[in-house]
N, C-alpha and C positions, 0 to 999 in steps of 0.2 A: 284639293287633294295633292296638286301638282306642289305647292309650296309647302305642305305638312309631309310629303314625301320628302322633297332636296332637302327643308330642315331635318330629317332625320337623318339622312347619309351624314351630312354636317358635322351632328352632335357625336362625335367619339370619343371615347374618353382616354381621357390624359395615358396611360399608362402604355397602351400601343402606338400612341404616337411620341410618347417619350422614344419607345424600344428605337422605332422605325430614326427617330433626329438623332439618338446615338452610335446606330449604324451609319449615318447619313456623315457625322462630324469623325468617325475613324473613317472612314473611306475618303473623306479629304486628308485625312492626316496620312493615311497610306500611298495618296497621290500622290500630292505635293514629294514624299521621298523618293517615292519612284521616278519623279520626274529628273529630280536631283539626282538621283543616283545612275539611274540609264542613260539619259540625255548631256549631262551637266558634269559629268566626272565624279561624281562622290563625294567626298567631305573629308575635310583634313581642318588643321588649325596651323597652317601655314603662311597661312594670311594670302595668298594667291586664291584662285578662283573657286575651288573646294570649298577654302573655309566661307566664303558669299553664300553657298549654297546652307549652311547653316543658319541663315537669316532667313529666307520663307519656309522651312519648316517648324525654327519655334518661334515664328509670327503665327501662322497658323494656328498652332497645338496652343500656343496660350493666348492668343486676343483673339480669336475667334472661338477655336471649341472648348477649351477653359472656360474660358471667360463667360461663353454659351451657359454651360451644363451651372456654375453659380450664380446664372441667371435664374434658371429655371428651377432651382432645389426647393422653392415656396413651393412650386405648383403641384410635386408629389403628393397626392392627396393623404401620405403616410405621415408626412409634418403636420397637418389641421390638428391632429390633437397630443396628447400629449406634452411635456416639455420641448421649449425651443432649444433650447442649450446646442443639443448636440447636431442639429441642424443647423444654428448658427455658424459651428466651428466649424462642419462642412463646408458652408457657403465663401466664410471667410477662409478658412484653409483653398479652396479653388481657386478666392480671387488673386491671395497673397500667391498661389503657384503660377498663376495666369500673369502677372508681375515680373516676377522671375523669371519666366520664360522671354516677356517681351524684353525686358533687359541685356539677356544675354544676347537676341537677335539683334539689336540694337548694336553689342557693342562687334558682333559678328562682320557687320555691313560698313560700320567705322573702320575696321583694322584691315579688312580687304581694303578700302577707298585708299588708307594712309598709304597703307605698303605699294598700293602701283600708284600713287600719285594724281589719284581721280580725286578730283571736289565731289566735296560732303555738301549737299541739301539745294542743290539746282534744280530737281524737280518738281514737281507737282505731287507726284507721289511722295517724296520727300518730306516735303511739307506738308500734306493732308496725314502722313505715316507721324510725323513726329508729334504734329499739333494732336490727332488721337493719344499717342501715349502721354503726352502732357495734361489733357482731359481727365486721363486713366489717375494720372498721380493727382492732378490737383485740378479740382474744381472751385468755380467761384459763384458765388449768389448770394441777392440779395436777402437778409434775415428781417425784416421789419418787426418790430413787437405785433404778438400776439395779443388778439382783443382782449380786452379785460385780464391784461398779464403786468401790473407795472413792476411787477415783481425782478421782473430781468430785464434791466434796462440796456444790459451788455451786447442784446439782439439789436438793436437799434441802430448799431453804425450800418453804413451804406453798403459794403463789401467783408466779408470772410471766405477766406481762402483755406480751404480743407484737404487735405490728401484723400480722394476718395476712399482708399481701403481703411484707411486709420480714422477718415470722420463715421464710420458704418462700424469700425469695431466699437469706438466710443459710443457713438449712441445706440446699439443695438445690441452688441456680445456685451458690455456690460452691466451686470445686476442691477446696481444701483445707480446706470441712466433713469433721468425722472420719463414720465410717462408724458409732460409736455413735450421734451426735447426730442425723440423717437417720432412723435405725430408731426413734429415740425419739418422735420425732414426727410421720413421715410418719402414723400411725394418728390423730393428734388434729388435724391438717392436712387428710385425708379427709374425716375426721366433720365438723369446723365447715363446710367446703364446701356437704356436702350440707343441710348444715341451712340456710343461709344464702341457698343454690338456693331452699329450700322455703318460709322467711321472707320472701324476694324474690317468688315466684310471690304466697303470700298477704296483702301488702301491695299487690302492684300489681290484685288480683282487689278486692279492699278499696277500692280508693284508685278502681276505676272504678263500683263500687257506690255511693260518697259521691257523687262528679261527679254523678252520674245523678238522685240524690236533690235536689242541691242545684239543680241546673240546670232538671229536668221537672216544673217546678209552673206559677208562676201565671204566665200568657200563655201557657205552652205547654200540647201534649197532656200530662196527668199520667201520671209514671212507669208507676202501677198500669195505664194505660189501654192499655202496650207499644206506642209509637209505636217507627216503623223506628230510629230513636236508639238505643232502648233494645234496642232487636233487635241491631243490628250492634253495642253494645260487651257488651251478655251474652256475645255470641259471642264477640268477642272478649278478654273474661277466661277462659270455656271453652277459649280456646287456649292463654293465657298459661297456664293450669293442665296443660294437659294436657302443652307442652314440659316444664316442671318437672317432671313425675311421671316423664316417658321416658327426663328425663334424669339421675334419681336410678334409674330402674330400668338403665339402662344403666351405671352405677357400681356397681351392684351386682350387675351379673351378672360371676359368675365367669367365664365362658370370654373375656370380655372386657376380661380384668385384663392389666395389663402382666406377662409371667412374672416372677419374680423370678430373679435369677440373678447368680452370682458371677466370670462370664465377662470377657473383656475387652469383649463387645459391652456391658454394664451400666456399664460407666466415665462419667463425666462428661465428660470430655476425653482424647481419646488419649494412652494413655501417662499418666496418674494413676490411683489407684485412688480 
């Protein structure tokens, strides 16, 4: 009884735990500016310290909650039937925004470094932040032929290098991808995602760790001394972590998988297979 009880708290369905990780992913994105804007002087494009703070806000809003909410658009039980079409351009429209955004924080954190004369990519964060968006553009794996496929022998080399968003348009938003190519990849399309979710989460939990260190010394309360600063962005890395975790665990739950199925509701466009 005790374990047909906990399984049932368990089983909730998708749509209020959607509500609940969409509130959860603005309430970092409203953090992160607050924190920027009360603590951190606000935001300019002056290339001085302002404009820095424009780099964990669209780190955040696009490789983490972007990037999130295009993760999870399969799992709306309102996509299972019907045409994919306009769910696809959803998805890919989120990722291509999620892109964009990490672009611009990118080049946000560049133009502070040049203008006061800080080196670019000394740290760890650095490196764990860049290597993710390089994931993000381009991924690599191995393609071996498909059993009983000698049909395409082009799969066969060792390595191909795909721009994740552009290899997920081509085999999934368009029509006339074949239906082997979409099965071959959809599984290594999955996997980089969540990995990428998760690289995203601990780069941006990393990158508010550094700030804190670099910022709470001399003149101010020291970090170690946990002035309200360091209280409200602990907390909110603890959030940015815990969206990433709900929302790799809700990828992963079976019962909230898009069925598979070889119906006409699975088409890509009415009237295509």
């Amino acid at each position: 009884r005790c374990h047909q009880h906990s399984k049932a708290m368990l089983d909730i369905s998708f749509p209020p735990f959607c509500a609940f990780l969409g509130s959860l992913g603005l309430l970092c994105v409203a953090l992160v500016g607050t924190w920027c804007q009360h603590w951190r002087g606000g935001f300019s494009l002056d290339g001085g310290s302002r404009t820095f703070n424009w780099h964990p806000v669209l780190m955040v809003t696009g490789l983490v909650v972007l990037y999130g909410a295009a993760a999870l658009v399969y799992r709306v039980p309102s996509t299972w039937s019907g045409p994919k079409l306009p769910w696809k351009l959803l998805h890919g429209g989120l990722a291509l925004g999620a892109f964009v955004l990490t672009v611009l924080g990118l080049a946000a954190v560049f133009r502070f470094h040049n203008s006061n004369g800080t080196p670019n990519m000394y740290s760890l964060h650095s490196w764990m932040g860049l290597g993710t968006v390089l994931l993000f553009s381009c991924q690599v794996g191995a393609s071996p032929d498909p059993p009983n496929s000698p049909r395409h022998p082009e799969l066969s080399s060792p390595h191909r290098v795909f721009p994740q968003w552009a290899a997920g348009f081509g085999a999934f938003l368009l029509p006339w991808a074949p239906a082997w190519l979409r099965q071959l990849y959809k599984p290594i399309h999955v996997f980089f995602g969540s990995t990428i979710l998760l690289l995203s989460t601990a780069s941006c939990v990393s990158g508010i760790n550094e700030k804190l260190f670099f910022s709470l010394k001399n003149g101010t309360t020291q970090y170690k001394l946990l002035p309200a600063e360091a209280v409200f962005a602990n907390t909110l890395g603890i959030l940015i972590l815990l969206f990433g975790v709900l929302v790799v665990g809700a990828l992963a739950r079976p019962s909230w998988k898009r069925p598979d199925s070889d119906s006409p509701d699975s088409r890509q466009v009415p009237g295509t297979q």
